[in-house]
C-alpha positions in Angstrom: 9.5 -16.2 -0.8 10.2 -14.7 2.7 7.5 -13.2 4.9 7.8 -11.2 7.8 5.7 -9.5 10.1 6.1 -7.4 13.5 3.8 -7.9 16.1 4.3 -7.7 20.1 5.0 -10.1 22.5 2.7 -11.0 25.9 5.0 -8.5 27.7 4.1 -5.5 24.7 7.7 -5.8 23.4 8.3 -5.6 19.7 9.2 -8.3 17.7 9.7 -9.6 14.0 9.5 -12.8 13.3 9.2 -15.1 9.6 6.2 -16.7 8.9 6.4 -20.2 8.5 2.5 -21.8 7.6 0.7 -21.1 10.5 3.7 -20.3 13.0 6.1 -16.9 13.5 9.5 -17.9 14.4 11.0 -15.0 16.3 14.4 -13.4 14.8 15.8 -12.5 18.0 18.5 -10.1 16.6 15.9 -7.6 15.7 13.1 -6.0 17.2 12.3 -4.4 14.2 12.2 -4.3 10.1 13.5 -1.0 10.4 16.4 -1.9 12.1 16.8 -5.1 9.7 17.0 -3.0 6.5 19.2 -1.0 8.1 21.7 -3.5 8.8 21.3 -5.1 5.0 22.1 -1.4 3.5 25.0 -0.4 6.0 26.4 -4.2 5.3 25.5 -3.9 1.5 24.0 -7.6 1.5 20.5 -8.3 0.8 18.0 -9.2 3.4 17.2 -12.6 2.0 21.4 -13.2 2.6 21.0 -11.8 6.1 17.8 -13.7 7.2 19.6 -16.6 6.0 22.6 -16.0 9.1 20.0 -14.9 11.6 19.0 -17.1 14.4 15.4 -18.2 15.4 13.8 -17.6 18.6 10.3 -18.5 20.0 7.3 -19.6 17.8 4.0 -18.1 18.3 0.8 -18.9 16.4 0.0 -15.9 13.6 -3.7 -16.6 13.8 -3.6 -15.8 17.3 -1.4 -13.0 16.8 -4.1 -11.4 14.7 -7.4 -12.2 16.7 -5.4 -10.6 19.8 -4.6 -7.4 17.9 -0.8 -8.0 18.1 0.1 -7.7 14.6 1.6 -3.8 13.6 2.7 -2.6 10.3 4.9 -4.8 8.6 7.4 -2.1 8.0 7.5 1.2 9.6 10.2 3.9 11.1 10.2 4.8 14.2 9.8 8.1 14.2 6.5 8.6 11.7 7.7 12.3 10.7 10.4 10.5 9.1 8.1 7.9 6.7 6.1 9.3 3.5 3.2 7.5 2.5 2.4 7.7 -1.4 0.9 6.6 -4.2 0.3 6.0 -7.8 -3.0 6.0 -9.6 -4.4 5.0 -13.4 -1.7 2.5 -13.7 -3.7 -0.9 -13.8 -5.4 -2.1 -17.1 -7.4 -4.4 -15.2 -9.8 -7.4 -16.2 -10.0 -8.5 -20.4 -13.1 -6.5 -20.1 -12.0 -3.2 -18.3 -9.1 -2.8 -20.8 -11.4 -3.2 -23.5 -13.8 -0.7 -22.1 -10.5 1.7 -20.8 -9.0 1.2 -24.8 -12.4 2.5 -26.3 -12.6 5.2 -24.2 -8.9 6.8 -24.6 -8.9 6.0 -28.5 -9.6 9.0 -31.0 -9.0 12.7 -30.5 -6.9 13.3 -27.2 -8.2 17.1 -27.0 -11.3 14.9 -26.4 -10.1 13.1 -23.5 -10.6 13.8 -20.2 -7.5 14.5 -17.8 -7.7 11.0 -16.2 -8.4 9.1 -19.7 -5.5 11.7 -21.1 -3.0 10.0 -18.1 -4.1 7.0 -18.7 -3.2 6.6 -22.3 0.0 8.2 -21.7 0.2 5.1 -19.4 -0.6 2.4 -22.0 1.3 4.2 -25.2 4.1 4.9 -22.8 4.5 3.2 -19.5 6.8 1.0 -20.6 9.5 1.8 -23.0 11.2 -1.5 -24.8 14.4 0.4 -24.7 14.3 0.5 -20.8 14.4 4.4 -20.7 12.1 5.5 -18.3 8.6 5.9 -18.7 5.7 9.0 -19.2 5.1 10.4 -15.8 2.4 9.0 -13.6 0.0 10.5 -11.9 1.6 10.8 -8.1 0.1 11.9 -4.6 0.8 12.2 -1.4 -1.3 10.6 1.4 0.6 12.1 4.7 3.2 10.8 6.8 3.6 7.5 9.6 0.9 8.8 11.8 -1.7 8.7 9.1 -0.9 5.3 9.0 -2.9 2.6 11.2 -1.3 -1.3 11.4 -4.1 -4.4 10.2 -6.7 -4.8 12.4 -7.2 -1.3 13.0 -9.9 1.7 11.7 -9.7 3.3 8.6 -11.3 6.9 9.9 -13.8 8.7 8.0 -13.4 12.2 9.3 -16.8 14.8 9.8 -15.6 16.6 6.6 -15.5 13.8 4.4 -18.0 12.7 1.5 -17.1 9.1 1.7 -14.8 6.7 3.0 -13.3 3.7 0.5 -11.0 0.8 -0.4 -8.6 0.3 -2.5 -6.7 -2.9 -2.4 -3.2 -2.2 -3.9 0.2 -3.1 -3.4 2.2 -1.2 -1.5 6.2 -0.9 -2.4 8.0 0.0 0.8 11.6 1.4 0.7 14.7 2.6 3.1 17.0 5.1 2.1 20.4 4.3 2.6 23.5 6.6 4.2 24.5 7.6 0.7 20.6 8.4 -0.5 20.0 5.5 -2.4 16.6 4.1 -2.3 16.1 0.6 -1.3 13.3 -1.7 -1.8 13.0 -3.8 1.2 9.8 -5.8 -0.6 6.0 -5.4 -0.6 2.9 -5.5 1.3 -1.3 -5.2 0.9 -2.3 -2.5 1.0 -5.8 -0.5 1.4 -5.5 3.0 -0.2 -8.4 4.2 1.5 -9.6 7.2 -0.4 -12.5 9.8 -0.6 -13.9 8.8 -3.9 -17.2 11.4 -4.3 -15.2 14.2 -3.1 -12.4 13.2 -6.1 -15.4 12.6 -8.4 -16.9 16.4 -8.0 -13.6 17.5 -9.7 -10.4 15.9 -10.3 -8.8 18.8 -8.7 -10.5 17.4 -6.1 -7.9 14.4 -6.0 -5.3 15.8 -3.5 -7.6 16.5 -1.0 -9.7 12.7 -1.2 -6.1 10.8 -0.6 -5.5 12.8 3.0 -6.9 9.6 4.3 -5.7 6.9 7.2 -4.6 3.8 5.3 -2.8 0.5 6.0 -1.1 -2.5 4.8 -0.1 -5.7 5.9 -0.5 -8.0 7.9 3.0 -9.3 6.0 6.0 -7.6 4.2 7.2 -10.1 1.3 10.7 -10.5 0.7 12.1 -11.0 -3.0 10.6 -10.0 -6.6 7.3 -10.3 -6.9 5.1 -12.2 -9.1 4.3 -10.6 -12.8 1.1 -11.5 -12.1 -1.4 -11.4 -9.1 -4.9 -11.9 -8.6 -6.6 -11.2 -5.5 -9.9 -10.3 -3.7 -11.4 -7.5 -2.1 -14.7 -7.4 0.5 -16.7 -5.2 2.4 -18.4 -7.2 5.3 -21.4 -5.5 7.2 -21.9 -7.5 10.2 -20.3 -10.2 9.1 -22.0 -10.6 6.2 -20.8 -9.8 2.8 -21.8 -7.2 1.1 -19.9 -6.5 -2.2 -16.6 -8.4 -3.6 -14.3 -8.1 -6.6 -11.6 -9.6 -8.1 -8.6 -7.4 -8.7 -5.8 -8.0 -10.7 -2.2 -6.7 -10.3 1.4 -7.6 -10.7 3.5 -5.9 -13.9 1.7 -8.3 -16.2 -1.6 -6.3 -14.9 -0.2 -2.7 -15.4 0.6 0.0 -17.9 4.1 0.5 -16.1 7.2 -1.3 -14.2 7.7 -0.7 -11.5 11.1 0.3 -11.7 9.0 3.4 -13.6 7.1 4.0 -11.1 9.8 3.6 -8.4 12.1 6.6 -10.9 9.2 9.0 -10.8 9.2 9.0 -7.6 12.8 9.0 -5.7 14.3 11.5 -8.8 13.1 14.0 -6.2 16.1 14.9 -4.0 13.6 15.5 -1.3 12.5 11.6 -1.3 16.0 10.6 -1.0 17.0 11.4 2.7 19.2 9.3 4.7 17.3 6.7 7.0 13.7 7.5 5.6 10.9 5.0 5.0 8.8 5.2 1.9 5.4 3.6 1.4 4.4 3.9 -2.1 0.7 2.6 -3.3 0.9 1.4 -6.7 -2.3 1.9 -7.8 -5.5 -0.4 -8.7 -8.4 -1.4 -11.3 -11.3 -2.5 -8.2 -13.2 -0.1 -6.1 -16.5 -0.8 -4.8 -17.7 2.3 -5.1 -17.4 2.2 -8.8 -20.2 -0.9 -8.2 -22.6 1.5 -6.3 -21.5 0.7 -3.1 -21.1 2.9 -0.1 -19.3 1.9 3.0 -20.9 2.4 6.7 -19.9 3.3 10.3 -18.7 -0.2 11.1 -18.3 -2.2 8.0 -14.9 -4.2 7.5 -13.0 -4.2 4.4 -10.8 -6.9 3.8 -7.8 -7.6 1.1 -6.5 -10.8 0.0 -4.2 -12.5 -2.7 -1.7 -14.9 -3.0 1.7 -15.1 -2.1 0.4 -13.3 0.8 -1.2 -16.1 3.5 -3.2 -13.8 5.6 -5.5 -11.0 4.4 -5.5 -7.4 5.6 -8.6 -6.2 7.2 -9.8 -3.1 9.2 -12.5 -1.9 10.1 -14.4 1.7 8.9 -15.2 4.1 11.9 -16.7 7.7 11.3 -14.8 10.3 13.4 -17.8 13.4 14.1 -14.7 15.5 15.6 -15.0 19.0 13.9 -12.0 20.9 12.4 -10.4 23.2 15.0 -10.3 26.5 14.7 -7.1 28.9 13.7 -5.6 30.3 16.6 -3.6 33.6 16.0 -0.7 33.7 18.5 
């Protein structure tokens, strides 16, 4: 598998390079996995053909890289009006002993169900058709555009309004729509779908409004299929110190859909199909600590890991006491 990042160089200059172990060899035809995608769609080849022609440049040590802050989003466009950031939710079954608990709760009367357990059973009797027509609708939302997005290292902001501030360690699909509107998956990343979890638990109406959130992913964008299955490991650190983990599992194998489902439901929309647009999808997750009890502070650091990723994605929380403008009538 192929992994890329961007990051900058001592003189602030962009750069992608492949990580090789502990090293980032410089692809010195780019300065950016925008620009690379690009070139693969326009030249209808596939980026692991065309990283196989492109030269290599300088080598620079990814460790350092991160410590110094150097490392942006793996994948991004350049102008951040022009990426979406999106998600899916109730699509993971989780551990042996969430999907029993998740199978008890959706079996019986449906009238009975709530709307998140009535999804969610759609999901399971439905996500995945065995005759490769495409699946029951998921649930879908929107979580802003390339500004609401902050690169690995940096905060996750709670804002003054919010109730609470979140993980959620996901993958993250991210796409590039070609000159003739098709979507193209350029590969995958962690993520950290930072929601607002007690203002979506007042009401599930509520759910729109607790995804307007900052998130992120990285520090790597993988190249190629990925696994069926993937286990990984989410943290919150106070201090340093731990103060809640969980395993989470993902990966079709782990999920009520494909994601070729998942990717249908959400570029049939004309809208999501525009020329030169980047797409950063969430695909959902089984883990959150706040389903433990656990409240993040001012300060803490989450951090999400799993293999074939080498390096986990972390960032900080930082409240933002800012208050909402006013309205000005012009």
């Amino acid at each position: 598998m192929i992994r890329l990042i961007q990051f900058l160089d001592p003189a602030g200059s962009r750069r992608v390079g492949v990580v090789d172990g502990d090293t980032v060899r410089e692809l010195p035809e780019w300065s950016s996995t925008y620009s690379l995608a690009r070139a693969a769609a326009e030249q209808n080849s596939s980026l692991v053909a065309l990283l196989a022609r492109a030269g290599r440049g300088a080598s620079h040590a990814l460790d350092t890289l991160l410590a110094d802050n150097r490392v942006l989003l793996p994948f991004d466009h350049p102008d951040p009006a022009h990426c979406a950031v999106t998600g899916t939710g109730l699509t993971h079954l989780g551990s042996a002993q969430t999907r029993d608990a998740m199978h008890a709760k959706i079996a019986g009367d449906e009238s009975a169900l709530t709307d998140s357990m009535r999804i969610f059973r759609w999901g399971v009797e439905g996500g995945k058709p065995a005759d490769g027509s495409p699946p029951v609708q998921p649930e879908w939302f929107y979580k802003g555009d390339g500004s609401w997005l902050v690169p690995p290292g940096a905060a996750l902001v709670r804002p003054a309004f919010a109730d609470d501030g979140g993980e959620e360690a996901e993958l993250v699909g991210l796409y590039y729509i070609a000159n003739d509107g098709s979507p193209c998956r350029v590969g995958f990343a962690l993520g950290n779908e930072y929601s607002d979890h007690v203002m979506e638990r007042k009401n599930y109406l509520y759910l729109a409004h607790s995804k307007l959130r900052t998130s992120s992913f990285g520090p790597e964008l993988l190249i190629g299929e990925l696994p069926a299955a993937i286990t990984g490991t989410a943290r919150l650190l106070r201090a340093g110190s731990e103060v809640w983990s969980g395993t989470f599992h993902t990966g079709e194998d782990n999920m009520s859909y494909r994601l070729s489902g998942l990717e249908h439901h959400h570029f049939k929309y004309a809208g999501f199909r525009r020329p030169g647009d980047v797409h950063c999808h969430f695909f959902g997750t089984s883990l959150l600590s706040f389903a433990a009890g656990v409240q993040a502070r001012d300060g803490d650091e989450f951090e999400i890991a799993a293999a074939p990723f080498s390096r986990p994605l972390r960032n900080p929380l930082r409240h933002d006491s800012t208050p909402t403008p006013a309205v000005r009538v012009l």
